[in-house]
ZAGURO-49414 format. One record per residue (C-alpha): residue number from 1; chain; residue in three letters; x, y, z. Coordinates in steps of 0.1 Angstrom, whole numbers, plus 2048, in hexadecimal, padded with zeros to 3 digits. Layout:
N
+-------+------+------+-----+-----+-----+
: marke : paza : paro :  c1 :  c2 :  c3 :
+-------+------+------+-----+-----+-----+
:   NUM :    A :  ALA :   X :   Y :   Z :
...
+-------+------+------+-----+-----+-----+
END
This chain:
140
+-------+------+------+-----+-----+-----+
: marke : paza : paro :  c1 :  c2 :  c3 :
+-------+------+------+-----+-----+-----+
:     1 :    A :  UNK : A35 : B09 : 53E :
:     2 :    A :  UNK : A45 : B0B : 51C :
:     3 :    A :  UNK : A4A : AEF : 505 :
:     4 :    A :  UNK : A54 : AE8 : 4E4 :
:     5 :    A :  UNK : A3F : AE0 : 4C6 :
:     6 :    A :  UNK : A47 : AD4 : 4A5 :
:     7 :    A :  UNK : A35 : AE2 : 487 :
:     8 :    A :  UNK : A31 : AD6 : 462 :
:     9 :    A :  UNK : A15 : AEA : 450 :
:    10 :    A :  UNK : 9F9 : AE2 : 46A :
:    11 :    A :  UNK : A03 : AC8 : 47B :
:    12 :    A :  UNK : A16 : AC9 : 499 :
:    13 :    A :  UNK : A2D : AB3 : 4B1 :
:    14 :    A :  UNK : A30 : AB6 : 4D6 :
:    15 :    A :  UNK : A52 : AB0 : 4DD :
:    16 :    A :  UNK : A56 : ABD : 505 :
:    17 :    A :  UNK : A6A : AD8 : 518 :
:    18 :    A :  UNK : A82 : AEE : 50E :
:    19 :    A :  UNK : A9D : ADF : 520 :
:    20 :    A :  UNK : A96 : ABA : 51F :
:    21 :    A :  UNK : A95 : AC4 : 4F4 :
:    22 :    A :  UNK : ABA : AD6 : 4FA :
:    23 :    A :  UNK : AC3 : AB3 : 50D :
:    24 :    A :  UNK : AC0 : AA5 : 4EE :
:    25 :    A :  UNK : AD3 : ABB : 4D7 :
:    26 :    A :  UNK : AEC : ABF : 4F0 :
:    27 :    A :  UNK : AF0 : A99 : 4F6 :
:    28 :    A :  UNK : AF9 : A95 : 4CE :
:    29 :    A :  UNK : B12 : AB1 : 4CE :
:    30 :    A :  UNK : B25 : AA7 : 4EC :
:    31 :    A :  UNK : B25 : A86 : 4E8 :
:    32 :    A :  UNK : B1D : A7D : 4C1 :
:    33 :    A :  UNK : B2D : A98 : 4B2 :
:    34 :    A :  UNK : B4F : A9A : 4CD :
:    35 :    A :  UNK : B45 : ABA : 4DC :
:    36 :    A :  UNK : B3D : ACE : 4B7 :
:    37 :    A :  UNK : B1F : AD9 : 4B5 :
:    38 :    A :  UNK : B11 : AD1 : 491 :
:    39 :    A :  UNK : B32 : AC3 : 484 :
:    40 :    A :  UNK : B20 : A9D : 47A :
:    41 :    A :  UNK : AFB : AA5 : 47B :
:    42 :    A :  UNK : AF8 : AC7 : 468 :
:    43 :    A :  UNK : AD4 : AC5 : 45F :
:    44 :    A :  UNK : ACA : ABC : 480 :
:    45 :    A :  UNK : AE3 : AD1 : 495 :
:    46 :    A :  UNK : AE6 : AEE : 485 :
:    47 :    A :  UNK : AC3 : AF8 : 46D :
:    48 :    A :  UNK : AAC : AE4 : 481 :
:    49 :    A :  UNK : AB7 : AEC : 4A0 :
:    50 :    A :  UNK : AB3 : B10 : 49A :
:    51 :    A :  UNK : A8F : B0B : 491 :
:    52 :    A :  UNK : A8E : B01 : 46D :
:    53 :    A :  UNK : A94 : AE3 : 455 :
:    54 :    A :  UNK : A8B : AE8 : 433 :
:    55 :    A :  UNK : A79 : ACC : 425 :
:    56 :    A :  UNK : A94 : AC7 : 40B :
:    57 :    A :  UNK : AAA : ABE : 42A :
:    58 :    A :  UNK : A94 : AA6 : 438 :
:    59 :    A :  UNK : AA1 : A8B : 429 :
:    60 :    A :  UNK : AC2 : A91 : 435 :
:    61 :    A :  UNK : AB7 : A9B : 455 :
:    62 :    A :  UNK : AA9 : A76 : 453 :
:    63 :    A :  UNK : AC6 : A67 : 450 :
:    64 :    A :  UNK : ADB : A79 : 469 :
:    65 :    A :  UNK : ABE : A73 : 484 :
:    66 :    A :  UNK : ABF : A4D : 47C :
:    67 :    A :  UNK : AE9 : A4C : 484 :
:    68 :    A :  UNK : AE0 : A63 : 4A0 :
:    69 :    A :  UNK : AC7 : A47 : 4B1 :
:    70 :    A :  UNK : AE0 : A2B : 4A7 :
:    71 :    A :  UNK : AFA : A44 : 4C0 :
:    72 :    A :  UNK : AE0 : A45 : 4DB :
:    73 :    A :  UNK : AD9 : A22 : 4DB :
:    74 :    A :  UNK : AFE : A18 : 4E1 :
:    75 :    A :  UNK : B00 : A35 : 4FB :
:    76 :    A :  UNK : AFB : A29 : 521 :
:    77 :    A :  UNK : AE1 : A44 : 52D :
:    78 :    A :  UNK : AF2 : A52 : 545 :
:    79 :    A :  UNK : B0A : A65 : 52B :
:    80 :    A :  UNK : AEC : A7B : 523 :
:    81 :    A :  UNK : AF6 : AA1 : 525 :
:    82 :    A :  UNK : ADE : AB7 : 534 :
:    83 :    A :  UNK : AEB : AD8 : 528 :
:    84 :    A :  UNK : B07 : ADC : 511 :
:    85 :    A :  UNK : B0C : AFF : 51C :
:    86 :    A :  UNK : B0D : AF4 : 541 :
:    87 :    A :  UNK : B1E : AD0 : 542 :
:    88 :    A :  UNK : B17 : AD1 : 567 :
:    89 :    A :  UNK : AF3 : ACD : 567 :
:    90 :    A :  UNK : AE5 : AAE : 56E :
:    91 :    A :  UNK : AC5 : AA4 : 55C :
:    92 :    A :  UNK : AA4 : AAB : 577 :
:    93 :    A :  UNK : A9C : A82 : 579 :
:    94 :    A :  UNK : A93 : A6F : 597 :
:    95 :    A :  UNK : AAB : A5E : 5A6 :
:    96 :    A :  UNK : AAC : A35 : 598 :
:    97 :    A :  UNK : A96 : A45 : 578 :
:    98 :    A :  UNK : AB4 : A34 : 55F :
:    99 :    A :  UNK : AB5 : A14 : 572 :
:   100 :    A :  UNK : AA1 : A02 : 559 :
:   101 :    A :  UNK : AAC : A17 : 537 :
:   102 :    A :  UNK : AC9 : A05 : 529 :
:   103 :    A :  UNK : AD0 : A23 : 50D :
:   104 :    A :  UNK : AD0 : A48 : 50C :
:   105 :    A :  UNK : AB1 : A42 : 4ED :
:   106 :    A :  UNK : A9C : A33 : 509 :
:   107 :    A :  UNK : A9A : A55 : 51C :
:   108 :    A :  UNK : A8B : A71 : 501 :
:   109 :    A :  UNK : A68 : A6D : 503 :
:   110 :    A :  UNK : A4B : A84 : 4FA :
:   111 :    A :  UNK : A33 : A90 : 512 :
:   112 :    A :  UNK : A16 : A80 : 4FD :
:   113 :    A :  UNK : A2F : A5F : 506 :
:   114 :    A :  UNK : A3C : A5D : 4E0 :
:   115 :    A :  UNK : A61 : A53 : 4DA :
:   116 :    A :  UNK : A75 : A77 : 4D0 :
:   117 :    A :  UNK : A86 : A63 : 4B4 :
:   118 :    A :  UNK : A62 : A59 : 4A8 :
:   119 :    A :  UNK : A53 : A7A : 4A8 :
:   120 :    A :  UNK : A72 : A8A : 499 :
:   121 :    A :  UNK : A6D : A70 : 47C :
:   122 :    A :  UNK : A49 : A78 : 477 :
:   123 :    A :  UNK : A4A : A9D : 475 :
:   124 :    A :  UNK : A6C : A9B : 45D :
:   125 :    A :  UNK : A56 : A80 : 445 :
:   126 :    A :  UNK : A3B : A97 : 449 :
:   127 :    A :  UNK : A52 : AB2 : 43A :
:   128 :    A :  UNK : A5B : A9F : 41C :
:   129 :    A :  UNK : A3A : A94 : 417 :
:   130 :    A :  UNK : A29 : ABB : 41A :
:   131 :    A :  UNK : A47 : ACB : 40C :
:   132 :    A :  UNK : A48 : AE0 : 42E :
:   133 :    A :  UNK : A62 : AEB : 441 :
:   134 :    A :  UNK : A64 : ADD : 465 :
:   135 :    A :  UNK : A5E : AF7 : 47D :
:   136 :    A :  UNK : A68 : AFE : 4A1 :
:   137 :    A :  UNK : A54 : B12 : 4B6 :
:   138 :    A :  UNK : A4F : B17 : 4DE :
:   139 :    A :  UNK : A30 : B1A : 4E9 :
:   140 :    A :  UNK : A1D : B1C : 50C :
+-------+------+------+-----+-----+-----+
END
């Protein structure tokens, strides 16, 4: 099964599936961003999204990622998008699995159980810190 890792020089971060990190990306731009994909979040939408921040942009990737948690904890979880490209498409969870999640930042988790925000922060401090670009890479 694929998954996505994060990678700063040698370290890396498990983030999940493909599709549960599109869920996420595809939450912000429908929802955060009124259906324009990288028109608020740049650094995050657009560079790091397609598999590179620069660690020069980490700061402002920062930033953006903070106002994009702030969204998701005023956002019921049910408004979560699945696929941007397929509105349709309901994400894969249990039935009653959002009963007890009052926001849409109480449903990305890793698979090593770390919050996505948490991670995301971690690897874009450990960018700065380095001075290495953030990569994203799918692995097996």
């Amino acid at each position: 099964m694929l998954r996505i890792v994060l990678w700063v020089d040698t370290k890396r971060y498990e983030v999940g599936s493909p599709s549960f990190f599109h869920c996420f990306f595809s939450t912000i731009a429908y929802r955060l961003e009124n259906d324009a994909w990288g028109s608020v979040y740049p650094r995050i939408m657009l560079d790091f999204y397609k598999g590179r921040l620069r660690y020069t942009d980490a700061p402002e990737a920062l930033s953006e990622l903070d106002a994009i948690q702030l969204g998701f904890e005023m956002m019921p979880p049910e408004d979560i998008i699945w696929d941007y490209d397929d509105l349709d498409r309901q994400p894969p969870w249990a039935e009653g699995a959002l009963e007890n999640t009052s926001c849409a930042a109480e449903c990305f988790f890793t698979p090593t159980e770390e919050h996505l925000f948490a991670v995301l922060r971690q690897a874009f401090n450990r960018s700065i810190e380095v001075r290495h670009d953030v990569r994203i890479r799918r692995m097996a």
